[in-house]
C-alpha positions in Angstrom: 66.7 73.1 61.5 70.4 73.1 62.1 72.2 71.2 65.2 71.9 74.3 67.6 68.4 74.3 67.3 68.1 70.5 68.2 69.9 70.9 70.8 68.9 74.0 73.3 65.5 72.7 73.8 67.3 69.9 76.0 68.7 72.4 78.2 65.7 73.8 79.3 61.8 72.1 80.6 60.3 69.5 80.6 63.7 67.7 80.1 65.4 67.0 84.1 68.6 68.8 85.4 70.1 65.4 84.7 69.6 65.4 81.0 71.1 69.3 81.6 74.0 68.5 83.1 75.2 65.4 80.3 74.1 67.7 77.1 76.5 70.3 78.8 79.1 67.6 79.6 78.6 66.5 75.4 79.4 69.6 74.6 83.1 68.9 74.9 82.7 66.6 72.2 81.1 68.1 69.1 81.4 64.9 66.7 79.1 62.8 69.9 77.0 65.4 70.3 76.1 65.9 66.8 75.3 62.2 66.1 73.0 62.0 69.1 70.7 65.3 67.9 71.3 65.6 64.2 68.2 63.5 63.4 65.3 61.9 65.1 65.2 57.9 65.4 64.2 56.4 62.3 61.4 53.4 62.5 63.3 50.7 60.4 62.6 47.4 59.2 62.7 46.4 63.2 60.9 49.0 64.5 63.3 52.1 66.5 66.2 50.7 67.7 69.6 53.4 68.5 72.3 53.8 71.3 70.9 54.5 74.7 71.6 58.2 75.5 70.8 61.7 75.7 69.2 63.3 72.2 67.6 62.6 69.7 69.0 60.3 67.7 69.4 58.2 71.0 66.8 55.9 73.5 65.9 57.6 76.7 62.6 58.5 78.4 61.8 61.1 76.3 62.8 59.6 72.8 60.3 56.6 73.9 57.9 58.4 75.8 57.2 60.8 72.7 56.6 57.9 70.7 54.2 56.6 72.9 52.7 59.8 73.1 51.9 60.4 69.3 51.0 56.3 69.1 48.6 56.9 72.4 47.2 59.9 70.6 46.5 57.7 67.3 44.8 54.9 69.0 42.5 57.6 70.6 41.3 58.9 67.2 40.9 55.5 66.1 39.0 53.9 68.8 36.8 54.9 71.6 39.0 55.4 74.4 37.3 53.0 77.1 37.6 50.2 74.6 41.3 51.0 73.9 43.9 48.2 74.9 47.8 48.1 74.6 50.6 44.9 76.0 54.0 45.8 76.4 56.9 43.4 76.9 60.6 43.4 77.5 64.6 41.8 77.1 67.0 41.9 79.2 68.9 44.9 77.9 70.5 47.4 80.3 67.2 49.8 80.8 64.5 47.9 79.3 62.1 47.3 82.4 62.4 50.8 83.5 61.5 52.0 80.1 58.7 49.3 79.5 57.0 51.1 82.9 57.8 54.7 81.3 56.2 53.6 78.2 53.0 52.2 80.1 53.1 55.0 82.2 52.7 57.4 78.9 49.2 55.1 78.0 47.9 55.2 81.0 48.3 58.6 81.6 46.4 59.0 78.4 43.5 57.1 79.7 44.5 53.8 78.0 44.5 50.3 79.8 47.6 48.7 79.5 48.7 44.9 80.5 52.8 44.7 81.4 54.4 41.4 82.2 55.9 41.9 85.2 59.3 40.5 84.0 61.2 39.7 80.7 59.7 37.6 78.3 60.2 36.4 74.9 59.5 38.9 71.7 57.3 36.5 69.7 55.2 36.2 73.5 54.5 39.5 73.0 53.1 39.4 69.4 51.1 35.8 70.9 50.0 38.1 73.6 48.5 40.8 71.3 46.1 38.5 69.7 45.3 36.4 72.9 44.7 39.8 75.1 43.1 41.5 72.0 44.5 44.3 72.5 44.9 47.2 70.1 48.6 47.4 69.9 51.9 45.8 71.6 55.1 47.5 72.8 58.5 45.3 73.1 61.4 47.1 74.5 64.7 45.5 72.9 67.4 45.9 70.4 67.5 41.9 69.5 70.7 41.0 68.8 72.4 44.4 68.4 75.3 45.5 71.0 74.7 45.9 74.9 74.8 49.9 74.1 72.1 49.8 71.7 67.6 49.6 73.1 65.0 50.1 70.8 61.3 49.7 70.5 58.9 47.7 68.6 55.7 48.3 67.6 52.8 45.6 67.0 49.3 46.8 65.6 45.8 44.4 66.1 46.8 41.2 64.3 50.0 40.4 66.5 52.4 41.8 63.7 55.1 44.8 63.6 53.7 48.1 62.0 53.8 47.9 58.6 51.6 50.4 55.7 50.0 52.6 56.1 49.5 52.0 59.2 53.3 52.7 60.4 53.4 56.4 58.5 50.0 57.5 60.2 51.6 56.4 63.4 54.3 58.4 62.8 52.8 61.4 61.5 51.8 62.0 64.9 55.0 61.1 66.6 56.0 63.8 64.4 53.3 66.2 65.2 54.1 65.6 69.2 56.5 67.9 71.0 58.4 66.5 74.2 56.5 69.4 75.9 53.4 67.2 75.3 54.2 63.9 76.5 52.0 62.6 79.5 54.7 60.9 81.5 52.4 60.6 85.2 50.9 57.5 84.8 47.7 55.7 86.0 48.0 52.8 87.8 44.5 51.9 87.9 44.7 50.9 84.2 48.2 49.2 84.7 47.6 45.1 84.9 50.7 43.2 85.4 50.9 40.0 83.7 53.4 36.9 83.6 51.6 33.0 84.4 48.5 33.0 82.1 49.9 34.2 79.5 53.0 32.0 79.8 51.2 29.0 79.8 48.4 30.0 76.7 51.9 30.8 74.9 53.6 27.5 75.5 50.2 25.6 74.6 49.9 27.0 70.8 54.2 26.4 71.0 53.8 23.0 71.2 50.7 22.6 69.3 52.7 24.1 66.1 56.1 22.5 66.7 55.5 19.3 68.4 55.6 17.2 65.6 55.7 13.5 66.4 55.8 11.2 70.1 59.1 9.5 69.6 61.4 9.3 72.7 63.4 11.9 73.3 65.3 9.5 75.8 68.9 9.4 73.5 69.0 13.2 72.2 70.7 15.1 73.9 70.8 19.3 73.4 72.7 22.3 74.2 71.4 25.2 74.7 72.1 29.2 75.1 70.3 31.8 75.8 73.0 34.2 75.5 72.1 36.0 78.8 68.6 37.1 76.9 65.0 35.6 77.6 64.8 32.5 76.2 65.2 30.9 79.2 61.7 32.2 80.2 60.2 29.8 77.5 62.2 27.4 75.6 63.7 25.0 78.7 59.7 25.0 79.8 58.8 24.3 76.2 61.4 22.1 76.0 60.5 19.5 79.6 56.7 19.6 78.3 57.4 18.3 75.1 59.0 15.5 76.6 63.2 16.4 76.7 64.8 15.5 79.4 68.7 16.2 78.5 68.7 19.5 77.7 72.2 21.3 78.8 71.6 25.3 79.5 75.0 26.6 79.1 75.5 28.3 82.6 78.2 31.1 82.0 75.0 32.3 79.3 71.8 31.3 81.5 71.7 34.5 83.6 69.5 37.2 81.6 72.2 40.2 81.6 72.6 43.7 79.2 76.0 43.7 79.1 75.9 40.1 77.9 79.3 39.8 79.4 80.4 36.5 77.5 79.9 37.6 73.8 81.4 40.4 71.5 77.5 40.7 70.5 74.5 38.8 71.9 73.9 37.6 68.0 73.5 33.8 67.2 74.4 34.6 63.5 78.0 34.6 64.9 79.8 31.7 65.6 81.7 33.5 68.5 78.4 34.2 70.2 77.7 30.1 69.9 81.3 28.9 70.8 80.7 28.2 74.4 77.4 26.1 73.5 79.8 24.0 71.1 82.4 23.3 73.9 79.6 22.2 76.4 78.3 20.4 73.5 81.5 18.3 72.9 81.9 18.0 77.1 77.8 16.5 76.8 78.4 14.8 73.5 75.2 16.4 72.3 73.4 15.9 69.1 72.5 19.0 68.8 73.0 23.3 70.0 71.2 26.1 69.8 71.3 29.5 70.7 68.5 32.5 70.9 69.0 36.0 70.6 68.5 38.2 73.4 64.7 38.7 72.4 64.4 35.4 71.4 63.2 36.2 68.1 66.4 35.3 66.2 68.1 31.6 66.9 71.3 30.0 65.4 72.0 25.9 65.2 74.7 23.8 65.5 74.5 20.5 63.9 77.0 17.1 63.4 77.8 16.5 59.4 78.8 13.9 57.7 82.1 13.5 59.9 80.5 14.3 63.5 81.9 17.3 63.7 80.2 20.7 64.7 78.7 22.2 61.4 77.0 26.1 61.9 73.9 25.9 59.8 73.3 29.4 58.1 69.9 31.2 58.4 69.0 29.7 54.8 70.1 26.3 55.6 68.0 26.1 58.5 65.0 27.9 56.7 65.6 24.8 53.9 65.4 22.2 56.4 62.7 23.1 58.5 60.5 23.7 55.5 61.4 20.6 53.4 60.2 19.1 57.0 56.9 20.5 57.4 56.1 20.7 53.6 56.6 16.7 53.3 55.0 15.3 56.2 52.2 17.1 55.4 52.6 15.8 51.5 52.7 12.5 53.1 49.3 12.7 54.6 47.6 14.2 51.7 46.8 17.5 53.7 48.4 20.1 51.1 46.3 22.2 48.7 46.8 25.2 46.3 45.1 27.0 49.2 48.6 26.7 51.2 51.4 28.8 51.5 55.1 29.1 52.5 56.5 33.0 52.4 60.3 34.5 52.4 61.9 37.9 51.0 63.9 39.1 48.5 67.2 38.6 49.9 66.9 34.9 51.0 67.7 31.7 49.8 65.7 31.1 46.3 65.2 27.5 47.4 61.9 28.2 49.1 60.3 29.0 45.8 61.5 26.1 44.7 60.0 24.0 47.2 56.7 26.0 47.2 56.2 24.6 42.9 57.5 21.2 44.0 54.8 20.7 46.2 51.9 22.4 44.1 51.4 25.3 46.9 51.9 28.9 46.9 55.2 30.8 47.5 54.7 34.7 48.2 57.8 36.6 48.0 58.4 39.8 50.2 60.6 42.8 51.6 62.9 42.5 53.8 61.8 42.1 57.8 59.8 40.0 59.0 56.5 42.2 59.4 55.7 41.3 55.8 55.7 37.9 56.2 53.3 38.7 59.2 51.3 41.3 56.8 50.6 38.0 53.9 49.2 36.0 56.6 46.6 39.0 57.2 46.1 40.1 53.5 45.3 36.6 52.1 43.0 34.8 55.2 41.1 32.7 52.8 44.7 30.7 52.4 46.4 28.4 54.9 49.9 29.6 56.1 52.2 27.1 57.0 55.5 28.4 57.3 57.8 31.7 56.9 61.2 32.3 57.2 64.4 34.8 56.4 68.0 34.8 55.8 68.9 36.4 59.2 68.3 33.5 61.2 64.4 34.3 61.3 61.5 31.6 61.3 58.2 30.9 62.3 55.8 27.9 61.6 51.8 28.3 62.2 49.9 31.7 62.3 49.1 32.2 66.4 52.5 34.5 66.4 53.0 36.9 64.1 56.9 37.3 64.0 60.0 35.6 63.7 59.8 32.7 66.8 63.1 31.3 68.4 60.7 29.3 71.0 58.4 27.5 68.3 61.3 26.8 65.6 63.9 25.6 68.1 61.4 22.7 69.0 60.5 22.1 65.5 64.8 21.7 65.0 64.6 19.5 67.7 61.9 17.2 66.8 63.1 17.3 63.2 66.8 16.3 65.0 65.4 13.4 66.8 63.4 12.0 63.7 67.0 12.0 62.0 68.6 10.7 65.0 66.3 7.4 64.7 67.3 7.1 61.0 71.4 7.8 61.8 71.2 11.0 60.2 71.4 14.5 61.2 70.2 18.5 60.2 73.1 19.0 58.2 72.5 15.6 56.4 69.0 16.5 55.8 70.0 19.5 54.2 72.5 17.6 51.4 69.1 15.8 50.7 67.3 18.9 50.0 70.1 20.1 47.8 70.0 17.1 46.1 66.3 17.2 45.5 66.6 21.0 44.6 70.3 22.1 43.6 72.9 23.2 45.7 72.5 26.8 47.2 75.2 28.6 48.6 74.5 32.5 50.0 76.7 35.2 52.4 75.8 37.8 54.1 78.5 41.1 54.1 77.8 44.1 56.4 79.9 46.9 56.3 79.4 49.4 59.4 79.0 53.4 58.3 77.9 55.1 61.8 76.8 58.3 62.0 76.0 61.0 60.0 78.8 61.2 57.6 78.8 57.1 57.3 74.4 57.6 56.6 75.8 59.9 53.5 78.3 57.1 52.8 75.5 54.4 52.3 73.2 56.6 50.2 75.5 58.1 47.7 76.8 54.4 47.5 72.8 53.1 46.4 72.2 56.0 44.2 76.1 55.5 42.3 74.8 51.9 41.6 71.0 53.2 41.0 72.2 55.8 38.4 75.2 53.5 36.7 74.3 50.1 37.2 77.2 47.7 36.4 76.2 45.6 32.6 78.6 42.8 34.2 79.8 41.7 37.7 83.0 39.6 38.0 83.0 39.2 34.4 79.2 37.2 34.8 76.4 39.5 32.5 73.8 41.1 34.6 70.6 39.9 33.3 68.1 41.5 35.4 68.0 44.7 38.0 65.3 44.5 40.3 64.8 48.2 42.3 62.7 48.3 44.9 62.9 52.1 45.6 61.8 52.9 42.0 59.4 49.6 42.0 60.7 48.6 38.4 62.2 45.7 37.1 64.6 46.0 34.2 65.3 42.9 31.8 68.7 43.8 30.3 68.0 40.4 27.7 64.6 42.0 26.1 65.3 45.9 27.2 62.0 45.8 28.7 60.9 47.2 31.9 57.9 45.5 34.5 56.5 46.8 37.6 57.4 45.2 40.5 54.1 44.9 42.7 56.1 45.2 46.1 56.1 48.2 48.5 58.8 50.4 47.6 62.1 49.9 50.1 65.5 51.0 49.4 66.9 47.4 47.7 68.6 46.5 44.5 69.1 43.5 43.2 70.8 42.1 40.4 70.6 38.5 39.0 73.6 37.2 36.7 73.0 35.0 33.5 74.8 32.1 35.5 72.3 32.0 38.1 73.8 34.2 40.8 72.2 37.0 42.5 73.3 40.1 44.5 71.3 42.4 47.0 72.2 45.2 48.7 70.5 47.5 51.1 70.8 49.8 53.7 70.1 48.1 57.4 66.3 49.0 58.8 68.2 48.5 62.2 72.0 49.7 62.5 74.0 52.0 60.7 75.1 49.2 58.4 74.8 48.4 54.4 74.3 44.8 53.6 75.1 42.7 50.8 73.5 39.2 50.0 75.1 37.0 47.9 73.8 33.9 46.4 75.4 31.0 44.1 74.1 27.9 42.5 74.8 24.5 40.9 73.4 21.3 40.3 74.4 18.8 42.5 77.3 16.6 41.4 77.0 13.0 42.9 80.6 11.9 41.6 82.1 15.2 43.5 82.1 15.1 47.6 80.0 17.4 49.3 83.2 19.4 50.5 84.0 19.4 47.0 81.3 21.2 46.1 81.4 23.6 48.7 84.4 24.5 47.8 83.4 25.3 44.2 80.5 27.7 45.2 82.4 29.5 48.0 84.7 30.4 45.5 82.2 31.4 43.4 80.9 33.8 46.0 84.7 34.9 46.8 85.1 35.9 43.1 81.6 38.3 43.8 82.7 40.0 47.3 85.7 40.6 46.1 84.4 42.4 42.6 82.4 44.4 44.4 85.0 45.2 47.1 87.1 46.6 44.5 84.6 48.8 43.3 
């Protein structure tokens, strides 16, 4: 089908004389209007996320309202339609609660009760809301951390987690099969039930159950936090007073749920721009501690003292380290870990949770990338305990009664783990020298190039198949030892010349790991129009060399790799 065609069926029924009047205005400007119909919204890695707009390669009424259709007409083969029940949730993105009510209006229509919260709530509410409604699926409307211009929409089937196979390709086969002709936008409102309090309140309950970890005072600690205008500040400041903290500073230029996120270049705690007014209160307060949420709350960032009481940004990994080391030895300590338990991470993340995992005689299971695989191990092996999950990009969740990534439930668990230290004169970033001691120093980056539209999609997959077909022998002079590619599921060991089958589903990765340790991932984002590359680095630790020593050593090591593949 060639642009043209994609494009006339918006000029005429069932699309408005609104949506008329802006594909005719496009037209002025071929190279916009061909990136907003040259393809349909891809489900990625977080669900559909795209810029809000008019087409098809954009988030609007129709673009949602389709999906919805095909998902509404999936649940109806699948289930008995009285019995049928669907949550859906929302951010605080420009849109999102009129779309939310478009989207309910769509099951409805189709004869499907539907529960709504009545305002914005957290992400990881939603997947807690799934399982304590029992409902059949859940619906969050949000982009998490990408820029104000960008919506999206997530899909959660019966166990609280995102769509994941082959579940999410029968889903979208009939999204595919559904024309906009055929979408049931007139909603009933007799199967619409708002909801907000009692769920709230059965969230915060298995919050603090999970993370609450000890009853020391919380009298001395003092934190700042940001919401960065998103809708944390639904749950965690709550969270927060019931688990006993009483200094907790919300950073009030962020506090206000807003879309256009006003304050930041992007709502995304990763960065330490989006952070930076958190750190000023923080000196202002003195605090111990800051930390900031996503706007879906899914995704959080901390700021911890080091060894000099200055501000120290603690990467997804090193948070990931720290909270697990936590968890995995307290629970060592009471004699309550088995081979039965389980900690889970993916591909691209700090090896160090492997590590761990065979320290402590418990399982490790390694997955994709996104973190509805960690939420699928939890479902495919329930005769073994999970106790913790986490990614490189600033992801974590501890307990099983949410089934994503939770800002709400790992913030506390910083914060109690913070306090513990406090008592002890230490702090996060100390307790994660500790861990390096105990398990070698780690050092990883993150690199994300931006390719948008269609030529800059071309861009990333000539670039994955060039190192597909010719994989480099050696990288910044360091021998590759292994390629791991998850597209064609095989593992090649350069040392023996023997190939293995890698037992994962098949995702467009690559990964190579160098004789020295190092390792290097790349993939195309599931979410923006991005190609990432993960770097890691190693040593052992070296007690007669200072910690910024070190760090120096291994971030030059990783210079020496982005800069070899730069060139190339």
């Amino acid at each position: 089908m060639n642009i043209e065609d994609r494009i006339n069926p918006w000029l005429k029924t069932p699309f408005d004389e609104e949506i008329h009047s802006k594909v005719k205005a496009m037209q002025q400007y071929p190279k916009e209007l061909e990136d907003a119909f040259y393809k349909d919204l891809d489900f990625g890695t977080g669900g559909m996320r795209g810029i809000m707009g008019v087409g098809t390669n954009r988030i609007n009424k129709y673009t949602l309202g389709k999906s919805t259709q095909g998902l509404s007409r999936y649940l109806l083969k699948k289930y008995p339609a009285e019995t049928i029940k669907t949550v859906i949730a929302f951010d605080s993105r420009h849109h999102s609660k009129q779309l939310a009510k478009v989207v309910a209006d769509v099951f409805t229509a189709n004869g499907i009760q539907c529960f709504l919260f009545s305002d914005l709530r957290p992400t990881p509410e939603l997947s807690f809301a799934v399982r304590h409604l029992n409902t059949h699926c859940g619906i969050v409307i949000t982009a998490s951390h990408n820029p104000p211009e960008y919506n999206g929409y997530k899909v959660y089937g019966k166990d609280g987690g995102q769509l994941v196979p082959p579940q999410d390709s029968e889903i979208i086969k009939e999204i595919q099969k559904t024309s906009f002709k055929e979408i049931f936008f007139k909603g009933n409102d007799s199967l619409l039930n708002y909801i907000d309090n009692e769920i709230d309140e059965a969230y915060h309950k298995t919050v603090l159950a999970v993370a609450k970890m000890h009853e020391l005072s919380k009298d001395k600690f003092r934190l700042v936090f940001t919401p960065i205008h998103g809708t944390s500040i639904t749950a965690l400041p709550q969270v927060l007073k019931k688990a006993g903290y009483q200094n907790v500073y919300v950073v009030s230029e962020q506090e206000k749920p807003n879309g256009a996120f006003p304050t930041v270049v992007s709502p995304n705690p990763e960065t330490k721009e989006a952070l930076k007014m958190g750190i000023d209160l923080g000196n202002k307060k003195n605090a111990d501690l800051v930390i900031g949420t996503d706007p879906d709350a899914d995704r959080f960032g901390v700021v911890a003292r080091d060894l000099k009481n200055e501000w120290r940004f603690l990467n997804g990994n090193e948070v990931m380290i720290v909270l697990t080391e936590y968890l995995l030895s307290k629970k060592a300590a009471k004699g309550e870990l088995t081979p039965h338990h389980f900690i889970a991470s993916t591909i691209v993340s700090t090896p160090v949770i492997a590590k761990m995992a065979d320290h402590y005689n418990i399982q490790f299971k390694k997955c994709l990338t996104g973190f509805k695989w960690i939420a699928k191990l939890i479902k495919d092996f329930p005769e073994l305990k999970f106790i913790s999950g986490g990614e490189e990009s600033y992801g974590y969740l501890v307990g099983d009664t949410v089934r994503d990534k939770d800002a709400i439930s790992a913030s506390l668990l910083a914060c109690e783990i913070a306090v513990e230290a406090k008592e002890k004169n230490l702090t996060l970033h100390q307790l994660l020298l500790e861990s390096y001691k105990k398990y070698g120093v780690y050092k990883e980056r993150l690199i994300s190039i931006n390719k948008p539209g269609k030529s800059g999609k071309q861009e990333i997959n000539d670039l994955m198949e060039r190192y597909r077909d010719s994989p480099p022998a050696i990288i910044a002079g360091i021998k590759v030892s292994v390629l791991e590619d998850y597209q064609t599921s095989i593992l090649y060991d350069l040392t023996s010349k023997k190939e293995h089958k890698l037992l994962l589903p098949k995702e467009n990765v690559l990964l190579f790991k160098l004789e020295d340790g190092s390792q290097i991932a790349f993939r195309p984002s599931g979410t923006e129009p991005k190609i990432k590359y993960y770097f890691s680095v190693n040593e052992n630790y070296n007690h007669e060399l200072s910690w910024k020593e070190q760090e120096i050593i291994l971030e030059e090591r990783l210079d020496h790799l982005v800069n070899e593949l730069s060139n190339n």
